[in-house]
VOLOZA-136588 format. One line per 2 residues: number of its first residue (from 1); their letters; for each residue x, y, z of N, C-alpha, C. Coordinates in steps of 0.02 Angstrom, whole numbers, plus 50000, padded with zeros to 5 digits. Layout:
NUM) A) X Y Z X Y Z X Y Z; ...
//
This chain:
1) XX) 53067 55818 49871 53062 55886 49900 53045 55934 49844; 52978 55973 49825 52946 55983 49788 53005 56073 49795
3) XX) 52999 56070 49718 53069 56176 49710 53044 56177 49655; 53059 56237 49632 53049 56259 49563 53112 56324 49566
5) XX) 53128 56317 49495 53186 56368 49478 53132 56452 49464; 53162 56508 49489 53134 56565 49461 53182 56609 49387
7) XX) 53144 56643 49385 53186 56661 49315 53235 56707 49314; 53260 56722 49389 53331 56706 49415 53364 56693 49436
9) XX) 53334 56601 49421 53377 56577 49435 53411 56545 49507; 53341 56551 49541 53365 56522 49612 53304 56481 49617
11) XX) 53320 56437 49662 53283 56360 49666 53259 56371 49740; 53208 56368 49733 53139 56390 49793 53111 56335 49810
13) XX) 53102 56331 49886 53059 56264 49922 52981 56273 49921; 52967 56205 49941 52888 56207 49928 52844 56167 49958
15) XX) 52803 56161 49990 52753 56088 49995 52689 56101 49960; 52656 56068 49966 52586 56068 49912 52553 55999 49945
17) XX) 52523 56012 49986 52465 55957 49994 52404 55978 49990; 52372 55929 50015 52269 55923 50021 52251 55962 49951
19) XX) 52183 55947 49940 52131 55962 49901 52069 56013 49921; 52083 56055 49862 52007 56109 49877 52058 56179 49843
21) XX) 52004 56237 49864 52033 56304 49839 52117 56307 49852; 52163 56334 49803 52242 56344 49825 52229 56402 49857
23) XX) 52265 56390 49924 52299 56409 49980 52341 56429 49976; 52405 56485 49958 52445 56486 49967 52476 56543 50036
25) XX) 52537 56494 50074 52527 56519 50158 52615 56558 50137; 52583 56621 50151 52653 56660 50173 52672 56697 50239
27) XX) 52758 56673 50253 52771 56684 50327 52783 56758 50315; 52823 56753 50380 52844 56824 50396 52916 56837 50371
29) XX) 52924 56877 50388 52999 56916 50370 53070 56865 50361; 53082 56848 50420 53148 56799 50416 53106 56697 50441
31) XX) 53039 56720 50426 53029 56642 50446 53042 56607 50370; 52979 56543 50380 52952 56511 50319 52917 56460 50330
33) XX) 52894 56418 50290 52825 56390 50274 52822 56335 50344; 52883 56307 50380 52862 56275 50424 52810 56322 50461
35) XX) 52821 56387 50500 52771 56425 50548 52709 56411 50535; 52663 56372 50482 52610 56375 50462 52592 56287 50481
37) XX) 52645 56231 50505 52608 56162 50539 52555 56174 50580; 52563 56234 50649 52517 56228 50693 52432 56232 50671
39) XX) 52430 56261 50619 52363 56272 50603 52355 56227 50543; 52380 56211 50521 52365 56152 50456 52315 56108 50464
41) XX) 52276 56080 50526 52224 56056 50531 52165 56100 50509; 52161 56172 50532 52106 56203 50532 52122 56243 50448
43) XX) 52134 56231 50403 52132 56237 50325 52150 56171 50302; 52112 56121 50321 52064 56069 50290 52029 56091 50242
45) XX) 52012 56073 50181 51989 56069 50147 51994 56126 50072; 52063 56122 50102 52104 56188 50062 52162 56154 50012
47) XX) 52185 56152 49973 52264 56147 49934 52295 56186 49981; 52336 56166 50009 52384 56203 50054 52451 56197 50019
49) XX) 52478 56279 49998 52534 56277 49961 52579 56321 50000; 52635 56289 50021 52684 56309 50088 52759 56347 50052
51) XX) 52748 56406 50049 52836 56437 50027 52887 56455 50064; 52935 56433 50040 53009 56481 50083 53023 56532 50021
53) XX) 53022 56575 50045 53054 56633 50012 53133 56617 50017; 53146 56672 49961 53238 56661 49931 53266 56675 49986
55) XX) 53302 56636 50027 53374 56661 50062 53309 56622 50123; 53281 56600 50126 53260 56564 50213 53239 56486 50195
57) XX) 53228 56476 50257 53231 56387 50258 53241 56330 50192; 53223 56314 50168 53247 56250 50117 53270 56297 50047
59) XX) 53260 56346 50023 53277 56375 49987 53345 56431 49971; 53363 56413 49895 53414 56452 49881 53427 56521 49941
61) XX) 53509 56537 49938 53513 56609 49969 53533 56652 49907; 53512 56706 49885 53523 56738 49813 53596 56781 49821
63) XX) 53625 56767 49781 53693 56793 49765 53681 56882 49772; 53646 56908 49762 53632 56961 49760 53589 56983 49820
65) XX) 53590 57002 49881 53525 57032 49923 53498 57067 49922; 53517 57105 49874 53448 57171 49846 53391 57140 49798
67) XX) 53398 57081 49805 53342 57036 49794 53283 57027 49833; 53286 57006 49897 53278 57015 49949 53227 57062 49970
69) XX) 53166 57063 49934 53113 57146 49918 53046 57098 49932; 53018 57149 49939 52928 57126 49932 52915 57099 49863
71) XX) 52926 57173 49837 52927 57164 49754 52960 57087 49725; 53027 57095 49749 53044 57010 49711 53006 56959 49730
73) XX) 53006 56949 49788 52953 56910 49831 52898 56890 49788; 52853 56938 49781 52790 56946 49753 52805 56893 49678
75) XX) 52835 56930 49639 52856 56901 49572 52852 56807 49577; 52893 56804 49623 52931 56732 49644 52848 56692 49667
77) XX) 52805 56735 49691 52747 56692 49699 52708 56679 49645; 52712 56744 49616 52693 56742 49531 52695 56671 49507
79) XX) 52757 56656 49506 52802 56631 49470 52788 56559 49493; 52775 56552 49562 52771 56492 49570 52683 56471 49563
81) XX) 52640 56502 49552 52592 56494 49525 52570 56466 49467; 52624 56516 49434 52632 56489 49360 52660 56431 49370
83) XX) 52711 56393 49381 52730 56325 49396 52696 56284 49432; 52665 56293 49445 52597 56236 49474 52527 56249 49442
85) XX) 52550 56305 49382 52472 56302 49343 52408 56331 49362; 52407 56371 49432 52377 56411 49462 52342 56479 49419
87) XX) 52277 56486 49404 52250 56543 49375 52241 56594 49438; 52230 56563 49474 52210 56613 49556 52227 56596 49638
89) XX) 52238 56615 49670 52246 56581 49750 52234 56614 49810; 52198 56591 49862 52186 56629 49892 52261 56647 49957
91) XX) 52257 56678 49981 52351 56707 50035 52308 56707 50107; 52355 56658 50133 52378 56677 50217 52416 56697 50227
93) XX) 52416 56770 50246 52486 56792 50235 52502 56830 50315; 52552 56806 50357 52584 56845 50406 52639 56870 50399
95) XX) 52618 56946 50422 52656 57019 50419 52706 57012 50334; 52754 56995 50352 52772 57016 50273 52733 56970 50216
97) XX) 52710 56926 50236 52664 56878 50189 52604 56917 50172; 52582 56971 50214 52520 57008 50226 52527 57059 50184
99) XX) 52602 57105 50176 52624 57140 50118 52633 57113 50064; 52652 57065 50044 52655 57032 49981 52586 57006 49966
101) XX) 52529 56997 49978 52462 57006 49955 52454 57066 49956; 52461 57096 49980 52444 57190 49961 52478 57206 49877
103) XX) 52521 57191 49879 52568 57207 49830 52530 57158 49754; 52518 57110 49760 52494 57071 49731 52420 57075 49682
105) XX) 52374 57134 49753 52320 57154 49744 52329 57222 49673; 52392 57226 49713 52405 57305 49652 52427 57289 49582
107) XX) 52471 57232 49587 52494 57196 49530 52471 57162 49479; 52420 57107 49501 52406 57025 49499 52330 57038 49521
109) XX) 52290 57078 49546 52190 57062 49574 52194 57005 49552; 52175 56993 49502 52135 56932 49478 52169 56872 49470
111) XX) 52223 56874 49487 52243 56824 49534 52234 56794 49617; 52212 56853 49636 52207 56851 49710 52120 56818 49740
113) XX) 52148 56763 49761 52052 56750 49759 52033 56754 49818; 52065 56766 49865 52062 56793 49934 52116 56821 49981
115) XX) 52120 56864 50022 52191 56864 50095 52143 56852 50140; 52181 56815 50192 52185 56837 50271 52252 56839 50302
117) XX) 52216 56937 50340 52288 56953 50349 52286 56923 50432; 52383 56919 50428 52391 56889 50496 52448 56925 50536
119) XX) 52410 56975 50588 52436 57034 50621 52472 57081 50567; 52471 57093 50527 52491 57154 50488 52428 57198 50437
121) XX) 52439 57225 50433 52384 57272 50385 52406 57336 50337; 52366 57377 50335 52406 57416 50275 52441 57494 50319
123) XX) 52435 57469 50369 52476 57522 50414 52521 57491 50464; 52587 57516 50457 52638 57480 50518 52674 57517 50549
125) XX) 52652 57485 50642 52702 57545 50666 52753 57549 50677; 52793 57575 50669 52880 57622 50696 52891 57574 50744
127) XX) 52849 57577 50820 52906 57523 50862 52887 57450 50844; 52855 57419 50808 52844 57358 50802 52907 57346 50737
129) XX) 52897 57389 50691 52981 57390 50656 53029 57407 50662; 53062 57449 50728 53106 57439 50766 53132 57382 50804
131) XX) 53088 57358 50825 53099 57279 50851 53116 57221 50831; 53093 57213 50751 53114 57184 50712 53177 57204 50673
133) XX) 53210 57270 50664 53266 57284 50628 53308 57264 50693; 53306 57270 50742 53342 57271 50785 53386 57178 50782
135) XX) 53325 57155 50797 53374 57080 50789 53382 57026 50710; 53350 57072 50663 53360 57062 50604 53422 57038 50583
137) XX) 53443 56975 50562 53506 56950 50515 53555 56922 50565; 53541 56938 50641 53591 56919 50703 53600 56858 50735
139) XX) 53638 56812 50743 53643 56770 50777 53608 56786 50841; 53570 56726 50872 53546 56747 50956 53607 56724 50981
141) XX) 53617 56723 51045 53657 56761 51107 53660 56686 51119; 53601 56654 51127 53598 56595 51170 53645 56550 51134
143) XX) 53691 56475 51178 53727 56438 51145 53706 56372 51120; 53634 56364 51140 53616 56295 51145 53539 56299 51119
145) XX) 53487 56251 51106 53429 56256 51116 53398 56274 51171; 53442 56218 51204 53400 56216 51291 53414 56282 51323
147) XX) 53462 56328 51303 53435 56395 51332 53422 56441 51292; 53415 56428 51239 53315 56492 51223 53282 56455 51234
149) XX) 53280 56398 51239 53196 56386 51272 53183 56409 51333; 53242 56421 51383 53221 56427 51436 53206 56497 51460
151) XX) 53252 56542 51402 53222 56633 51400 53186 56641 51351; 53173 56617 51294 53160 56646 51241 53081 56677 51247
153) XX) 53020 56641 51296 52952 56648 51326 52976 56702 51351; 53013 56711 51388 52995 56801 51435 53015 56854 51379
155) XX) 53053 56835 51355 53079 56900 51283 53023 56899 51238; 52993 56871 51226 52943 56876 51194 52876 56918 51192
157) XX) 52884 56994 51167 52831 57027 51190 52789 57023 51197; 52707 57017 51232 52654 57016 51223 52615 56921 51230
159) XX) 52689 56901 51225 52647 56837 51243 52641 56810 51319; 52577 56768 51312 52549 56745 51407 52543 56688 51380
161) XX) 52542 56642 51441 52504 56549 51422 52509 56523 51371; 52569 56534 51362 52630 56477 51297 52673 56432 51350
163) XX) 52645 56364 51320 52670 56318 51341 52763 56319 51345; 52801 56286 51403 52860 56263 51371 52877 56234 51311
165) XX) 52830 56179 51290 52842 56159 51247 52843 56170 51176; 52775 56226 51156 52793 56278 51116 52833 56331 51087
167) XX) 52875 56336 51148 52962 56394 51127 52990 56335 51119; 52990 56269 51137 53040 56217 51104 53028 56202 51042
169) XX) 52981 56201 51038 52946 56202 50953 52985 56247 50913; 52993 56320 50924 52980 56380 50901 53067 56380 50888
171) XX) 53101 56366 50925 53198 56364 50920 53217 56316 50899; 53189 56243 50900 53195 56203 50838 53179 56218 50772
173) XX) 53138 56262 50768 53109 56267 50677 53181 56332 50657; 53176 56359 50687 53204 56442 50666 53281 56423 50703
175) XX) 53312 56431 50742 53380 56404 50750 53417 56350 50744; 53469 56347 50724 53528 56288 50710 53579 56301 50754
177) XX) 53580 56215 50790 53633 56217 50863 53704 56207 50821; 53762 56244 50835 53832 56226 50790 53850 56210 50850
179) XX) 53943 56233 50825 53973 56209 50886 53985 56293 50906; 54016 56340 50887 53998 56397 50906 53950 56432 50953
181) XX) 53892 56413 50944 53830 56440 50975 53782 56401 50921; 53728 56453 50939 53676 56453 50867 53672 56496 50828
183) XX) 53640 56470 50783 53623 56523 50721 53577 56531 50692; 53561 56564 50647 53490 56578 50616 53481 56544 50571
185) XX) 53424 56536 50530 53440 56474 50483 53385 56510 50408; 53434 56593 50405 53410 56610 50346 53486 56674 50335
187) XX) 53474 56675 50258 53529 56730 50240 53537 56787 50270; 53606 56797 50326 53582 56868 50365 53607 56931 50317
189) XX) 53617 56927 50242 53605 56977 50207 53543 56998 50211; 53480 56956 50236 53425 56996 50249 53426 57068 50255
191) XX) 53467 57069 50319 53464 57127 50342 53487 57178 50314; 53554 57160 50278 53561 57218 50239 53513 57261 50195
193) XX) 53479 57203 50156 53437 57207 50102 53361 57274 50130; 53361 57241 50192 53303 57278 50218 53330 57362 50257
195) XX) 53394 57331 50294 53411 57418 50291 53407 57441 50242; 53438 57432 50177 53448 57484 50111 53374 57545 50118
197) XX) 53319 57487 50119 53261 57519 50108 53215 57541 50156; 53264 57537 50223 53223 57551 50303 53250 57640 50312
199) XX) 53181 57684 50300 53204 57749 50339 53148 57775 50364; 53148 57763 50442 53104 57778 50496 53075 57870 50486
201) XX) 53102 57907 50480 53108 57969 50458 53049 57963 50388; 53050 57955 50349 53014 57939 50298 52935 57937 50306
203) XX) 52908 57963 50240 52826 57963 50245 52810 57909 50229; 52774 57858 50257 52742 57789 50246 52704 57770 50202
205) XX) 52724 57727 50145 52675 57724 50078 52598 57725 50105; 52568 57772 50064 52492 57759 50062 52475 57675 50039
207) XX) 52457 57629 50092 52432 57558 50061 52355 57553 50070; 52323 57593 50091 52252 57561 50108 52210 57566 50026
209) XX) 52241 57607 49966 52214 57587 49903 52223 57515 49856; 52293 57486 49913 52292 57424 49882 52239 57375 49927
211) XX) 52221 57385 49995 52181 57357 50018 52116 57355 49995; 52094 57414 49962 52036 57425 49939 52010 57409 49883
213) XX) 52064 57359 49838 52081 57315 49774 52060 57250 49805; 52045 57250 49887 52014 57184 49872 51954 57166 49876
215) XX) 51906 57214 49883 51838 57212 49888 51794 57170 49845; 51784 57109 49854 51746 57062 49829 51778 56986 49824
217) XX) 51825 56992 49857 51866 56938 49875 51838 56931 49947; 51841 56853 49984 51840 56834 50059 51900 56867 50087
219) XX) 51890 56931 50126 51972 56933 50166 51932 56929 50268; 52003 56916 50266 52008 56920 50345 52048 56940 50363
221) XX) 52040 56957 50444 52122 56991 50468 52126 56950 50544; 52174 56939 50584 52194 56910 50650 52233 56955 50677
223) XX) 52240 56992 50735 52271 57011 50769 52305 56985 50838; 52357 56996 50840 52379 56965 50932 52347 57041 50963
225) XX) 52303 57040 51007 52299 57073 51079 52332 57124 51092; 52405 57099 51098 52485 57150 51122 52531 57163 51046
227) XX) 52501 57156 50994 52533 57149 50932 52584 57223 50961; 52623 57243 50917 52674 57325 50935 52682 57336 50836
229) XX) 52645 57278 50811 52662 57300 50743 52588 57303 50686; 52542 57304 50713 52460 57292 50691 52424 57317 50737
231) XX) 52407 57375 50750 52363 57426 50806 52288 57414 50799; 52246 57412 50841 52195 57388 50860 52156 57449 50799
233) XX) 52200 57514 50787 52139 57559 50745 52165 57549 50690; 52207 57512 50662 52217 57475 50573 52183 57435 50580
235) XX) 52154 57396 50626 52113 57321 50616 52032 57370 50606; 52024 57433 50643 51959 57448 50662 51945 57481 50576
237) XX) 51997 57504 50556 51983 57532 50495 51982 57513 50427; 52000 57445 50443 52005 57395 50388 51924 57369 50396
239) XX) 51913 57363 50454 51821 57346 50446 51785 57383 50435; 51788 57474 50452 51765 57503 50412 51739 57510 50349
241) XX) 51811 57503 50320 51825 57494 50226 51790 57448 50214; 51803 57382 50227 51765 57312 50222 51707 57286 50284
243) XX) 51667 57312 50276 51609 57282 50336 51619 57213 50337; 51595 57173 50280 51601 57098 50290 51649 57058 50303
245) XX) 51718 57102 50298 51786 57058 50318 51782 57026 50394; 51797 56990 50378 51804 56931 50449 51872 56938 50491
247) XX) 51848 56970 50553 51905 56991 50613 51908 56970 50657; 51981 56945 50689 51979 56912 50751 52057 56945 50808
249) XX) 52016 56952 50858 52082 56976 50893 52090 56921 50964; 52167 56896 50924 52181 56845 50993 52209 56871 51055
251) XX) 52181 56848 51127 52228 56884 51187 52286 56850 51203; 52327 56876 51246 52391 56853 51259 52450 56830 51190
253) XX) 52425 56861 51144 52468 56847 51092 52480 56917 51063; 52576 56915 51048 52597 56975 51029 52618 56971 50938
255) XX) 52658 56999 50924 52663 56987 50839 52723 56924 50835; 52669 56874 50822 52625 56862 50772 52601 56790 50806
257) XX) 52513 56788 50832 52471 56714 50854 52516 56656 50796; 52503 56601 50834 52510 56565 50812 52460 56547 50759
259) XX) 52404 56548 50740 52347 56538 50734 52331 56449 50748; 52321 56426 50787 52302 56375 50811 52259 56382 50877
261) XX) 52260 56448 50913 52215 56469 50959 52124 56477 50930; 52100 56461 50969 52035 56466 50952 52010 56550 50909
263) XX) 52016 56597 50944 51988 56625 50885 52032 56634 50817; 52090 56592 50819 52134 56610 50748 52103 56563 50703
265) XX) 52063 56495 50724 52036 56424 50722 51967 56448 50653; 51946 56466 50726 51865 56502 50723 51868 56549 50629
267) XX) 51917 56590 50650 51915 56647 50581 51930 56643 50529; 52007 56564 50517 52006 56537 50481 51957 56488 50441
269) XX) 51908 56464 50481 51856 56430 50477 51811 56445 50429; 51803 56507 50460 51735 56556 50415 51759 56576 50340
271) XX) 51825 56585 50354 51845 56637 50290 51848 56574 50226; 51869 56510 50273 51879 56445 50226 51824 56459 50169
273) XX) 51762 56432 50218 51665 56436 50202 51681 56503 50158; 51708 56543 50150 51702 56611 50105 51722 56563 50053
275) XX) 51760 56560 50046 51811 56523 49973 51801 56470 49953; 51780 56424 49992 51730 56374 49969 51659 56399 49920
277) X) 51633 56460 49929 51550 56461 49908 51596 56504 49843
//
């Protein structure tokens, strides 16, 4: 089981397969590197390098949760770059994976040899991060697998024509059946960590100058359709900025596609052929 220690000191999960440009795939907020199997066929021909961030799935939970930042985050990818010898890599990054290439761009460019963003961009809205603080760090309700699978599809904003068998997918990776109920299966100091630095009230960092750090890199962006956290006029204005960036908006998918749907397939595809030439 491939970890590396960071230089503080916490021991981070990893996979690293296939051959070609490094890949490195970042999840979202409270996921980790499993969310990224469904599409692993269609980045063929990529180094696919899979992280858990500190405090979620196979990896350390940090004694400290004001750890727990973009900023540390970022570092920790640094870091694990440097431990696999990496001069550059290109990021799949969904929603907070999508900020931590932003951040990266501001930090690290020339490290960055490509993003594609996945439903997030350099603008985020209020109720799509309401929604997420809301069940941030919480045990779900349900006591079993077998019932979130059987609600967890209708709670699910914005999504249509998801299989049953895909929310069974989706509460096996991310919940743990106890005897209690279930639970989450990442540090719910998360949440603390992210209130400290959550104030809705607040003017929203200017990010589109870190977006604009990536101009000459392959980027892409994916949107779900019903996203509530990636608005159809951050995707329109990101192509503005970047004419040649490669955009895809999936229907019936809310934050965040799976990308294994055809146009998530399709965009990954192209952007590959970017980073390949």
């Amino acid at each position: 089981m491939p970890r590396f220690t960071t230089s503080d000191n916490l021991s981070l999960h990893y996979t690293d397969e296939g051959e070609g440009p490094a890949l490195l795939c970042l999840s979202g907020l409270t996921r980790n590197g499993a969310d990224f199997g469904y599409t692993m066929p269609a980045l063929a021909g990529c180094r696919i390098i899979r992280l858990d961030y500190r405090g979620r799935g196979q990896s350390d939970w940090a004694e400290d949760f004001m750890t727990y930042t973009i900023a540390r985050e970022s570092q920790d990818v640094l870091e694990l770059m440097d431990h696999l010898g990496l001069e550059s890599a290109a990021i799949l990054g969904t929603s907070r994976g999508g900020l931590i290439a932003l951040t990266l761009a501001a930090i690290a460019r020339d490290r960055v040899a490509g993003v594609c963003f996945v439903d997030v961009g350099p603008v985020l809205e209020l109720a799509g991060l309401a929604v997420v603080v809301d069940y941030l760090g919480r045990n779900p309700i349900w006591k079993t697998l077998d019932e979130a699978v059987e609600v967890i599809g209708s709670r699910m904003a914005g999504f249509a024509n998801v299989p049953q068998s895909r929310w069974r997918e989706e509460v096996e990776k991310h919940f743990i059946e106890a005897d209690g109920g279930l639970t989450i299966n990442y540090d719910p100091k998360l949440r603390d960590a992210v209130l400290a630095g959550f104030d809705p009230t607040a003017e929203a960092p200017d990010l589109w100058p870190l977006f604009d750090a990536l101009k000459g890199v392959p980027v892409a962006a994916i949107r779900g359709s019903n996203s509530d956290l990636m608005s159809a006029a951050t995707l329109d204005e990101m192509q503005r900025r970047m004419p040649g960036m490669i955009a895809a908006v999936v229907p019936d998918r809310g934050h965040v596609p799976f990308l294994d749907e055809a146009e998530s397939v399709a965009a990954l595809r192209t952007w590959i052929e970017d980073l390949n030439r």
